[in-house]
C-alpha positions as a printed Julia matrix, in Angstrom:
55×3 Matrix{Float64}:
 -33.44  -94.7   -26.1
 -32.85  -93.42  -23.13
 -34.89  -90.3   -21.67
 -34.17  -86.76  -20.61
 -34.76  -87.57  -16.64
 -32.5   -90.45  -17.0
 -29.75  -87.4   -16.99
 -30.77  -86.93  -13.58
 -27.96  -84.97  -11.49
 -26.52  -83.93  -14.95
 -29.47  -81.77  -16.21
 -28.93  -78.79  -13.64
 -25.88  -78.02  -14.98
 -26.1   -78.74  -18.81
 -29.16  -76.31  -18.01
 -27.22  -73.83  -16.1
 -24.69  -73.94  -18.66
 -27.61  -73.09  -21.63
 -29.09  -70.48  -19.81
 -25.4   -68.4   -18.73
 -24.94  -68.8   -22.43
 -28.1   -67.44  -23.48
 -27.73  -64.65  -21.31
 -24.81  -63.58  -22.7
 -25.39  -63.28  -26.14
 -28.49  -61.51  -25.68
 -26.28  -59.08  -23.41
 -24.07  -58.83  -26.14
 -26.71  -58.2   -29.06
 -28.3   -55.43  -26.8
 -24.38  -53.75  -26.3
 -24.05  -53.85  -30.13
 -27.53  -52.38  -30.71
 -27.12  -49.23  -28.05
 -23.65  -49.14  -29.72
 -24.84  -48.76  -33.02
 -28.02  -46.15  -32.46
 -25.7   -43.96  -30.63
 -23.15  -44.08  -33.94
 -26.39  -43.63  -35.49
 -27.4   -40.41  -33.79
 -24.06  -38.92  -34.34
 -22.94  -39.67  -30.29
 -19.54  -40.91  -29.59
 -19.87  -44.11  -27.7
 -16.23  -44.34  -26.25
 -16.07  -40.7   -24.98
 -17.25  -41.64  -21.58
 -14.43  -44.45  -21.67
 -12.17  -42.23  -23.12
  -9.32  -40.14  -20.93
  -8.99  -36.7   -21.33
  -5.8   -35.73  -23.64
  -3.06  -34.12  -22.4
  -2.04  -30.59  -23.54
């Protein structure tokens, strides 16, 4: 059975890889969460996104 340092030049990006991944769905959980306590508070969370209508 071969060992984890036998990887060797491989490991930095398998771990880079991980990590990116990682980062992003935490990123994406925290989106979701601000998201949902502004629906929660009774905020619109698209109105800064939003463009102003026409009249």
């Amino acid at each position: 059975m071969r060992s984890i340092t036998d990887l060797g030049i491989w490991l930095i990006p398998i771990v880079a890889i991980v990590v990116w991944g990682a980062t992003e769905i935490v990123k994406t959980i925290m989106h979701h969460q601000e998201r949902a306590q502004m629906i929660a508070r009774g905020m619109d969370p698209d109105a800064p996104h939003r463009k102003p209508e026409a009249k």
